[in-house]
Backbone as CSV, one residue per row, in Angstrom:
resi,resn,N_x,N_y,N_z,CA_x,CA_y,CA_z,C_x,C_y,C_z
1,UNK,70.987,127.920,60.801,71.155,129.238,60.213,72.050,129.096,58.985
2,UNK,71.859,129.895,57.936,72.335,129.523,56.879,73.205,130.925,56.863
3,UNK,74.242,130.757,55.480,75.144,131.835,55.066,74.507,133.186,55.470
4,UNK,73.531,133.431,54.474,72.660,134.665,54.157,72.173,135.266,56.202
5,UNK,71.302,134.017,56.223,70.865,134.379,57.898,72.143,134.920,58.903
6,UNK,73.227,134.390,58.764,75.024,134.484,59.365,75.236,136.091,58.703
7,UNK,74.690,136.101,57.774,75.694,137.698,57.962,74.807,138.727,57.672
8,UNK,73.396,138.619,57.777,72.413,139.562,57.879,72.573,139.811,59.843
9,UNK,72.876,139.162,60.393,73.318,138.939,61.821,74.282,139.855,62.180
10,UNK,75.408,139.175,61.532,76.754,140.277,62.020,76.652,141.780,60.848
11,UNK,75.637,141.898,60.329,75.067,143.384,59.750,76.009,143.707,58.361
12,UNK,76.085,142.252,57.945,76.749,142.338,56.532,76.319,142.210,55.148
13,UNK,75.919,142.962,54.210,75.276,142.992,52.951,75.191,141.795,52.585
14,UNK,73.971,140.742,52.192,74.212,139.891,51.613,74.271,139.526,50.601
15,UNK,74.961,138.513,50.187,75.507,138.130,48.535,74.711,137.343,47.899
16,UNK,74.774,138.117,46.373,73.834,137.659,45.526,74.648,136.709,45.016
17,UNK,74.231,134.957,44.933,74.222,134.074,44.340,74.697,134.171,42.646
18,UNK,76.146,134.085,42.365,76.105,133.525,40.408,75.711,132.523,40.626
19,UNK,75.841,131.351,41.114,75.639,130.172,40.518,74.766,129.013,41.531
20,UNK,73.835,128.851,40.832,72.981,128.014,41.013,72.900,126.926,40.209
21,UNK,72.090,125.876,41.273,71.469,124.311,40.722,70.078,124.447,39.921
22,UNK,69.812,123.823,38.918,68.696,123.298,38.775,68.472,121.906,38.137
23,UNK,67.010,121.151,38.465,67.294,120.463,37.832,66.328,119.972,36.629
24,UNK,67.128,119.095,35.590,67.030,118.955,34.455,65.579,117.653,34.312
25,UNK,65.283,117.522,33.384,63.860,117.089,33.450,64.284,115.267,32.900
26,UNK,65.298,114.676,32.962,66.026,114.005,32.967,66.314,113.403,34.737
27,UNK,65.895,114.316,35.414,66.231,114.010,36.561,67.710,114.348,37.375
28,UNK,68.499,115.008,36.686,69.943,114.886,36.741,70.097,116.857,36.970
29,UNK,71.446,117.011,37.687,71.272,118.442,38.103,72.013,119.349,36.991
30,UNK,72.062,120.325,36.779,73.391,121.086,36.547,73.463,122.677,37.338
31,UNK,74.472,122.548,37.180,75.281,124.520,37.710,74.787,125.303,36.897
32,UNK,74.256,126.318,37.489,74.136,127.669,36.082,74.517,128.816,36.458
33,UNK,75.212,129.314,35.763,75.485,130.618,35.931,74.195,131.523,35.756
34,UNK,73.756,132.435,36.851,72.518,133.112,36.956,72.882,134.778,36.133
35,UNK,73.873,134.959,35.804,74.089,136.231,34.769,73.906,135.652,33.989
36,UNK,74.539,134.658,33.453,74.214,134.427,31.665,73.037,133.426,31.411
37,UNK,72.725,132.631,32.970,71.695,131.408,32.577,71.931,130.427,31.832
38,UNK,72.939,130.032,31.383,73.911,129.527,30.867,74.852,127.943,31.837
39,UNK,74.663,126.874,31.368,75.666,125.893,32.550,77.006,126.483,32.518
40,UNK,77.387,126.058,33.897,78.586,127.053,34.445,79.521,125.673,33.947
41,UNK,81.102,125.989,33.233,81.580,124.688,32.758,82.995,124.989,33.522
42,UNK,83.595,124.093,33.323,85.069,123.555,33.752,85.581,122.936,33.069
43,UNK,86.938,122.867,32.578,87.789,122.663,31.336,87.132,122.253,30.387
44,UNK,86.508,123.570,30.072,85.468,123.422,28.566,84.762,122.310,28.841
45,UNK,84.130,121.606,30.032,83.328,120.846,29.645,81.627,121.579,30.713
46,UNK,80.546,121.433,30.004,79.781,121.799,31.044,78.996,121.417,31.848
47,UNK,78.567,122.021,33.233,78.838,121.267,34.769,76.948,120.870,34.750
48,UNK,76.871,119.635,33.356,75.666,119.194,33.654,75.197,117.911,33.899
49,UNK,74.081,116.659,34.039,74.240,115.823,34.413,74.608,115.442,35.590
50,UNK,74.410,116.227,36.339,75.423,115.975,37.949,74.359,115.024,39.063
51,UNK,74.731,114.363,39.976,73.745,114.585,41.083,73.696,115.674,42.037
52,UNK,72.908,115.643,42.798,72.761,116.870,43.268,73.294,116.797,44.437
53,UNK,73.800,115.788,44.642,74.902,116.118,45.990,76.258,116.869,44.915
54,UNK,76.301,116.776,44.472,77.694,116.895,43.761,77.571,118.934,42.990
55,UNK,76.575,118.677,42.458,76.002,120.240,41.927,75.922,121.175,42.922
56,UNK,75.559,120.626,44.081,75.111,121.766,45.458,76.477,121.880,45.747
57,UNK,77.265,120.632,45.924,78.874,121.072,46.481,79.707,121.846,45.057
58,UNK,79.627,121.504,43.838,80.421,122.781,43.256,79.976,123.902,43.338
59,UNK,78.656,124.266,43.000,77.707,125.580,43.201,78.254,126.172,44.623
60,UNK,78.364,125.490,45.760,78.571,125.994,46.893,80.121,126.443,47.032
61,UNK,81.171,126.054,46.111,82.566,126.398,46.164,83.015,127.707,45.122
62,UNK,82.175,127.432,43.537,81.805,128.550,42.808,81.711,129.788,43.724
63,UNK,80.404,129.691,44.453,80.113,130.813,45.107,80.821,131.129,46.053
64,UNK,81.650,130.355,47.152,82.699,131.108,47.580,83.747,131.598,47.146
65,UNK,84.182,131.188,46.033,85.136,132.014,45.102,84.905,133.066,44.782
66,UNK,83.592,133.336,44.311,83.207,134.602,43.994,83.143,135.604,44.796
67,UNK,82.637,135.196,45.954,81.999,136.004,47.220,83.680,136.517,48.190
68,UNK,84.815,135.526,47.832,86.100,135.805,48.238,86.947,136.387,47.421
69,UNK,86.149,137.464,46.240,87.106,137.675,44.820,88.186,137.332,44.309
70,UNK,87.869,135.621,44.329,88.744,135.126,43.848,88.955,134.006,42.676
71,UNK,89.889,133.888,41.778,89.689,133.124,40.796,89.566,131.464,40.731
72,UNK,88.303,131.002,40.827,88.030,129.445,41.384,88.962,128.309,39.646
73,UNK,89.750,127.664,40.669,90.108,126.443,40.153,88.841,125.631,38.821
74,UNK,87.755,126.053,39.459,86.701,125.161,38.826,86.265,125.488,36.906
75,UNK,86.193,126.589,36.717,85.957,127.683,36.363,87.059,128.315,34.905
């Protein structure tokens, strides 16, 4: 059971995703911010080139920051 499935359960609105993976035609992942569509960056640099173990785990910390209104380290 995933996030979304977990709190459609305990009858809790679920959260729309900023930031997502995709990947690059290079083979290599990056973060995107899904408002601007835009790579999501960190100390001015941006979060592309990644593997995708690595993209799914910032994407996945991004989004709990967000989802915990709070201001992510990453970001």
């Amino acid at each position: 059971m995933d996030d979304d499935d977990a709190a459609i359960d305990r009858g809790e609105p679920m959260q729309e995703k900023r930031y997502e993976i995709r990947q690059e035609s290079n083979g290599c992942w990056t973060v995107v911010d899904v408002l601007t569509g835009l790579p999501a960056a960190s100390d001015g640099r941006d979060l592309t080139g990644l593997g995708k173990d690595d993209a799914s785990d910032i994407a996945y910390a991004l989004n709990e920051d967000v989802s915990r209104h709070r201001d992510s380290p990453l970001v």
